[in-house]
C-alpha positions in Angstrom: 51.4 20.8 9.2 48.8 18.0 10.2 45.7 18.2 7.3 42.4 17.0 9.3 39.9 15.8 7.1 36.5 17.1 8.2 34.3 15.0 6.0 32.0 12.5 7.7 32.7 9.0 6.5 29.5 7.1 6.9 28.7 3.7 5.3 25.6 2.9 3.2 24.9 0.5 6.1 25.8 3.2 9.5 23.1 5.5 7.2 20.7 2.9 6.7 21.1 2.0 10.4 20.7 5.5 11.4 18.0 6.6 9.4 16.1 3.6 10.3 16.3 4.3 13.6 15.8 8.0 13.6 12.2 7.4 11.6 11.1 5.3 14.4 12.0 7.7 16.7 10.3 10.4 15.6 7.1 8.0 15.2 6.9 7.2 18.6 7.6 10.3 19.9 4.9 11.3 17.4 2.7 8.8 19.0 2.0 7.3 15.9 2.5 3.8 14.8 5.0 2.6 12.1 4.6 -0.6 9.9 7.9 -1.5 8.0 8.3 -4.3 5.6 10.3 -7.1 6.3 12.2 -6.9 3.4 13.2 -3.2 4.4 11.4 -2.2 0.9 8.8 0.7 2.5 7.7 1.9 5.6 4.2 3.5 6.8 3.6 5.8 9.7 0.1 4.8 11.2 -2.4 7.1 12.8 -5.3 4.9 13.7 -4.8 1.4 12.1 -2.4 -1.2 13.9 0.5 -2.3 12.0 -1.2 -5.8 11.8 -4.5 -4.6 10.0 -2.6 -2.4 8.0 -0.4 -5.4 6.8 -3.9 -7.0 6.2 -5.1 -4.3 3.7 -1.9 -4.2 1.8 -1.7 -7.9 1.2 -5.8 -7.2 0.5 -5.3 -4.9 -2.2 -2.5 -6.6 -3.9 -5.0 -9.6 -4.1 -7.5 -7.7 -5.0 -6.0 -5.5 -7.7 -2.6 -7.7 -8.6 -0.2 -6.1 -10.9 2.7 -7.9 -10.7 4.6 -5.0 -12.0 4.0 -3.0 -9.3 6.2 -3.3 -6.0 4.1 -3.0 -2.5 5.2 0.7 -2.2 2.2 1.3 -4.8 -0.3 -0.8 -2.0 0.5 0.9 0.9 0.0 4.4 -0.1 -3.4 3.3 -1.3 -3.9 2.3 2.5 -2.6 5.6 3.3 -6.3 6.9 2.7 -7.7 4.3 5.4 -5.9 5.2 7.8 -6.8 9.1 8.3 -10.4 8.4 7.5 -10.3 5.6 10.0 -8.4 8.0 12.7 -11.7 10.2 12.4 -14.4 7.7 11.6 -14.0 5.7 15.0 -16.7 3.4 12.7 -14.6 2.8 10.3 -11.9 2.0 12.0 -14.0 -1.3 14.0 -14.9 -2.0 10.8 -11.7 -2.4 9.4 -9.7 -3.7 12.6 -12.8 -6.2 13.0 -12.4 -7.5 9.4 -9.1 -7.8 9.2 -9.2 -9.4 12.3 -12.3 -11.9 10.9 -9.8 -12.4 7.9 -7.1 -13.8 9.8 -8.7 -15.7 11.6 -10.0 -17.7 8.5 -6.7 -17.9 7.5 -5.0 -19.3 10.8 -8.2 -21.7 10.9 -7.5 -23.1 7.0 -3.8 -22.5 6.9 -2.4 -22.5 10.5 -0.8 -18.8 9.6 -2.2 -15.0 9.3 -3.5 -14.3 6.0 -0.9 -11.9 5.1 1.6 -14.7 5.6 -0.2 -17.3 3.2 2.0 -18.2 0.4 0.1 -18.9 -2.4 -2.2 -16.4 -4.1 -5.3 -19.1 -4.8 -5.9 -19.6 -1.3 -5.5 -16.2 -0.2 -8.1 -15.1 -2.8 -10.4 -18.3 -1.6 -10.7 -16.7 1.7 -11.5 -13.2 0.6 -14.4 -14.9 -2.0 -15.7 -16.0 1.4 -15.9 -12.8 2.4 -17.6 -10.4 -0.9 -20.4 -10.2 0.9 -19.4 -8.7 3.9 -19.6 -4.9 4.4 -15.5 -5.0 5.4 -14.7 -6.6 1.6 -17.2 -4.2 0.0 -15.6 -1.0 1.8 -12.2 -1.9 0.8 -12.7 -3.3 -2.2 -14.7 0.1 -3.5 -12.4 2.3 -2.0 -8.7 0.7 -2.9 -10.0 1.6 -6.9 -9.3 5.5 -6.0 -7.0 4.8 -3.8 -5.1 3.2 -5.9 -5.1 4.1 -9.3 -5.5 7.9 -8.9 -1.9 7.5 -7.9 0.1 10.1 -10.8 3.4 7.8 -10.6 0.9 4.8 -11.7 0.1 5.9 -14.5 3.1 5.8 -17.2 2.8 2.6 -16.3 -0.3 1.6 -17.2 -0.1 4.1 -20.4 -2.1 6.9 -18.9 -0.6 10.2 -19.9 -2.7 12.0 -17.2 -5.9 14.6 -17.5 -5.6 16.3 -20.9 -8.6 19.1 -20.3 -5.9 21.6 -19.8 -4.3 20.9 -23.2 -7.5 20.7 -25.2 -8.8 17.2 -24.8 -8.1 13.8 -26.0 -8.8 14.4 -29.9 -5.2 16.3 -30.6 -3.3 14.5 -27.7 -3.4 10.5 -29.7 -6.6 9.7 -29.6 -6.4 8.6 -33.3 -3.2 7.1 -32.1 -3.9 3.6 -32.8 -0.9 2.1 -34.6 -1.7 -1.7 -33.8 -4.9 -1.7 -36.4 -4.1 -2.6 -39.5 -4.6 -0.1 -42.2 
């Protein structure tokens, strides 16, 4: 008697593949936008923002707030926030699109190349200083503090334990925890 094995043999790389294709299926047939990393280390499905803008803001707040711990995953889901207010605020969005827009194209005029492209960190962050005063820094800068670190898988690794009101406060949960002063 023959024995058919039924099991479906499918490479790391056919699943990759395949999965990879299937989520950019189901965002264009969603009508939505998707911006994947060219590494292949995240992906984000857009509602409002273009993938180019979006790039713009992660690259932003990783220059804004670096942690060099902290892989890009951590950036984009702070865009995350962006994007569905901008897909109601049509305001917000020009103001975004608009700045990222401005922001690239200091960069292309100083650097020949879009500023999420720009290798070095200095001249990256020269081009934002030229920009603090702007409402587009100012919105993103004030908003990518929430947006970032209320994130609950950040904060182990900054050495946040999370919200203690539930278990009584800080006072019986190391507060007098402070082992590096010398007794």
């Amino acid at each position: 008697m023959r024995h058919i094995d039924k099991r479906t043999r499918l490479s790391r790389r056919g699943f990759l593949s395949t999965s990879g294709a299937a989520t950019l299926g189901i965002g264009a047939l969603a009508g939505g936008r998707i911006l994947i990393d060219p590494r292949g280390a995240w992906a984000i499905s857009l509602q409002s923002l273009d993938p180019e803008t979006a790039r713009a803001l992660v690259q932003m707040a990783r220059d804004l707030y670096p942690h060099d711990r902290l892989t890009d995953v951590y950036y984009v889901k702070a865009i995350e926030p962006y994007d569905v207010a901008a897909s109601k605020e049509p305001t917000l969005r020009d103001l975004l699109a608009n700045g990222t827009k401005s922001l690239n194209e200091t960069a292309k005029a100083k650097h020949n190349t879009a500023y999420a492209d720009i290798p070095d960190e200095k001249d990256r962050v020269a081009i934002l200083r030229g920009m603090e005063q702007t409402p587009f820094f100012q919105k993103v800068r004030s908003g990518m503090i929430p947006a970032l670190y209320n994130q609950p898988d950040l904060w182990m690794r900054f050495g946040y334990e999370g919200p203690s009101a539930e278990y009584g406060g800080y006072i019986d949960r190391g507060f007098n925890d402070i082992d590096w002063l010398p007794a």
